[in-house]
N, C-alpha and C positions, 0 to 999 in steps of 0.2 A: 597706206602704212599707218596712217594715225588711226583708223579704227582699231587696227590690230591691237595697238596701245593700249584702246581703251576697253576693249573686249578683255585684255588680258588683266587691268585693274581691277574691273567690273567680277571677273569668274578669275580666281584664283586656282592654282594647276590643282589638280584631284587630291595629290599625294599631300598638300598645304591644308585643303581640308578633313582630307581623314585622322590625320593628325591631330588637328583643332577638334572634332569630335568625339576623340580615342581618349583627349585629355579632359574634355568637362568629361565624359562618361566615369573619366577614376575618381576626379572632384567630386562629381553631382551625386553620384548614386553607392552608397555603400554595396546593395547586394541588388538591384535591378539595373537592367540595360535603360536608356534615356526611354527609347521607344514602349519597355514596359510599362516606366513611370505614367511615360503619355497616355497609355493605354489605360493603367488606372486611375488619371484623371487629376497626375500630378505635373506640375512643373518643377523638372529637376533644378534648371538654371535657376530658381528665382528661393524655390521653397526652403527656409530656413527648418532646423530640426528644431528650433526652438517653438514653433510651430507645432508642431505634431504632437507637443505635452499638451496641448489647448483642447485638442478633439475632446477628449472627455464629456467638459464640460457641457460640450453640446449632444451629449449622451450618442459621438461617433467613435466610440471605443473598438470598433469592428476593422478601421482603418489608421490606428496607430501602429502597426504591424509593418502596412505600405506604406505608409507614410514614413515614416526613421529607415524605412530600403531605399527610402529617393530623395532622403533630403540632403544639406549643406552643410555641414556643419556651422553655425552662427561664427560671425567675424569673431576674431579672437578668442573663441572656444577652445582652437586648437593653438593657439599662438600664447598666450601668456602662460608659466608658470603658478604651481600651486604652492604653498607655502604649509611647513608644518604647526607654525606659530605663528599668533597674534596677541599683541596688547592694544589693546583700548584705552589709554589714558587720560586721565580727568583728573579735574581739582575741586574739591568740595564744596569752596568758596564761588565756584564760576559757575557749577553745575546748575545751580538754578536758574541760567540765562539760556542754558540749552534744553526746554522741555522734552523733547524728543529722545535727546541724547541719554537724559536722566531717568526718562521711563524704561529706554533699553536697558541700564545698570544696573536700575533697582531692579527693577524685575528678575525672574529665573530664565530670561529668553537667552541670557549666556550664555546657560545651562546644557544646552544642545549642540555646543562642539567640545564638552567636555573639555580636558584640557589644553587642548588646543587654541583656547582663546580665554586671554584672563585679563580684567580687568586691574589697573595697578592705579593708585591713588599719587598724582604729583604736583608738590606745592605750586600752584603757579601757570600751571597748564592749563591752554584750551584744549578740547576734544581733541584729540587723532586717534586715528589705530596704525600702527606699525607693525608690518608685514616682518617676521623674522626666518631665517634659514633655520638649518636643523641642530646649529650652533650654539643659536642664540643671537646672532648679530641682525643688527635689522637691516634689512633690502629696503625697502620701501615706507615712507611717511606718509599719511593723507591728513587734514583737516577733514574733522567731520561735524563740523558748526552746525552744520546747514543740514544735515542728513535726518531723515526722519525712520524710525524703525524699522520699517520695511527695506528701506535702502542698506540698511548698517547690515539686517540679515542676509540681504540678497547678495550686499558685496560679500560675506564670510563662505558664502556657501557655494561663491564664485571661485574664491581666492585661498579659502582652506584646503590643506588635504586632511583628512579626520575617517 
């Protein structure tokens, strides 16, 4: 009797796993079966879509097709809200302590979410950007002391809707 036990822990009943692979197959793969992915040479469980904007680069542009048919959507891709507004706030007098931050302001690199993201000048203030609804109210505070250019555009272009 105690193998049966452990035969039955060991192999769970059919129906426990067709199920578990009926649900990565809706997860994992937008428009191919897991067994497709496998066959082109993807791993649906693991492959992030964040991923598959990369091929390029390594001049695999032939597989970014199957590759976004078998990927995952990246953690919290589909999970966080996008926001129609943002401010950027800074103080003139601090700005020079944040190189990074000052180069993103001066610069025209704001310029590319068009209204959607406006820098506002406030006595007193270290860096943040403030995530705001379609109101005007704001959802969300970050410090951005520490953030260097790249970071500032990759969170807007994350967290914008434009």
């Amino acid at each position: 009797m105690a193998n049966h036990r452990y035969a039955h822990a060991a192999f769970p009943d059919l129906h426990d796993l067709t199920v578990h692979f009926k649900a990565l197959e809706l997860v994992s793969c937008e428009n191919k079966s897991l067994s497709e992915c496998h066959d082109a040479g993807f791993n649906s469980e693991t492959l992030q879509c964040s991923s598959c904007n990369e091929l390029p680069q390594f001049h695999l542009d032939q597989l970014v097709d199957d590759c976004n048919a078998c990927c995952t959507p990246d953690e919290g891709e589909m999970q966080h809200q996008k926001y129609p507004l943002a401010h950027i706030e800074i103080c003139e007098c601090n700005l020079g302590r944040f190189p990074q931050v000052q180069a993103f302001v001066k610069s025209d690199m704001v310029n590319q979410w068009g209204n959607h993201v406006k820098v506002r000048h406030v006595r007193g203030t270290l860096p943040t950007i403030k995530l705001k609804d379609v109101y005007g109210e704001t959802q969300q505070t970050l410090n951005i002391e520490k953030w260097d250019t790249d970071t500032i555009t990759e969170f807007l272009n994350t967290w914008i809707e434009y």
